[in-house]
Structure formats: C-alpha cells, structure tokens
N, C-alpha and C positions, 0 to 999 in steps of 0.2 A: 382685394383678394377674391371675394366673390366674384367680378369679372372676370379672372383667371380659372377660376374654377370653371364656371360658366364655357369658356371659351374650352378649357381641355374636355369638358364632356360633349360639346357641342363635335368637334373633332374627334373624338372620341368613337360616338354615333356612327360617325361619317365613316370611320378608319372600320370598324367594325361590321358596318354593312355590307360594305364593298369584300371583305373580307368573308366572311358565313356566307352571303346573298350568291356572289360567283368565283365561290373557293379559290380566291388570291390568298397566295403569299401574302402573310403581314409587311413584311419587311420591302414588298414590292408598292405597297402604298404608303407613296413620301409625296408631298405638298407638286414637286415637280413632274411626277408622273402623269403621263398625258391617256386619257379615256382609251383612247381608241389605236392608238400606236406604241405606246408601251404594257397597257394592261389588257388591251385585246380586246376592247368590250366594245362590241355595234351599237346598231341605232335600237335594237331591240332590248338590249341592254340598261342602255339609258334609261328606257320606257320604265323599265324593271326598278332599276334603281330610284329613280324617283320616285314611284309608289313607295319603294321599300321605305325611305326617306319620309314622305309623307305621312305612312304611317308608324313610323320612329319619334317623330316628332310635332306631329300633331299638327301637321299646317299643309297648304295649297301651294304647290309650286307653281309657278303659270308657264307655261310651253316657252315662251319667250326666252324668261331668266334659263328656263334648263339649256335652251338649245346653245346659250352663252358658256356652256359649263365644259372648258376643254380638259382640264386640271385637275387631281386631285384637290390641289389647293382653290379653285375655283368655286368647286363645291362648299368645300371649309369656311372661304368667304362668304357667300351668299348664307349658309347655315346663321354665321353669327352675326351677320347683316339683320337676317328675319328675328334674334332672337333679342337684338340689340332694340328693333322696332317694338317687339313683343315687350319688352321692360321685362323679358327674365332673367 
C-alpha cells in the first residue's frame, strides 16, 4: 500500500509540474505524451523542468538520465526509480 501511495504522489509531482510550470492542459499529460511533439516543450523547457523536478523533490538529476526522458511516462519512471533507490 505505501508503494502505491508512493508511486501515485511520485506521478503526481510529475503530472503537476509539468502542468503549473508550462500551463498544460491536465488532461494533455498522460504517460504517452511525448516532450517535445505533443506537449510542445524544447530543449529549454526540459532545462526548466528538471530544475522544477529537482527542486519538488529533492534530488540531482544527471543530464544523461534527463536527456533519456522522451515521455511523460519516462519521467514517471525515472521519478520512481530514484525514489525506489531512496527507500521512500
């Protein structure tokens, strides 16, 4: 139960930021949504987001992992990848 939990706030975060951060549509952030061809968001974007991300949740993203992140669900994963390392 608490991994469930864990996981819908983790997602949560995600779905939220993207959402306040570059005033998307809720409803336009679903797991398949792609960064840059459905949600419209550049390379400068990304930049943004990550920070955002970073500071939502308290952790380093390393340029690498981000630059892997085509997906809304991309990001969802790696979120609960880092939180799953973290023991939260």
């Amino acid at each position: 139960m608490a991994e469930q939990n864990l996981a819908e706030k983790a997602i949560q975060i995600v779905n939220q930021t993207l959402v306040s951060e570059f005033e998307l549509d809720p409803a336009a952030v679903v797991p398949e949504a792609r960064m840059r061809e459905d949600l419209h968001l550049d390379s400068l974007d990304a930049v943004d987001l990550i920070v955002a991300l970073e500071k939502a949740l308290g952790v380093q993203i390393p340029e690498t992992e981000a630059r892997e992140m085509r997906t809304v669900g991309d990001v969802h994963q790696y979120v609960l990848k880092m939180a799953a390392e973290r023991g939260q």
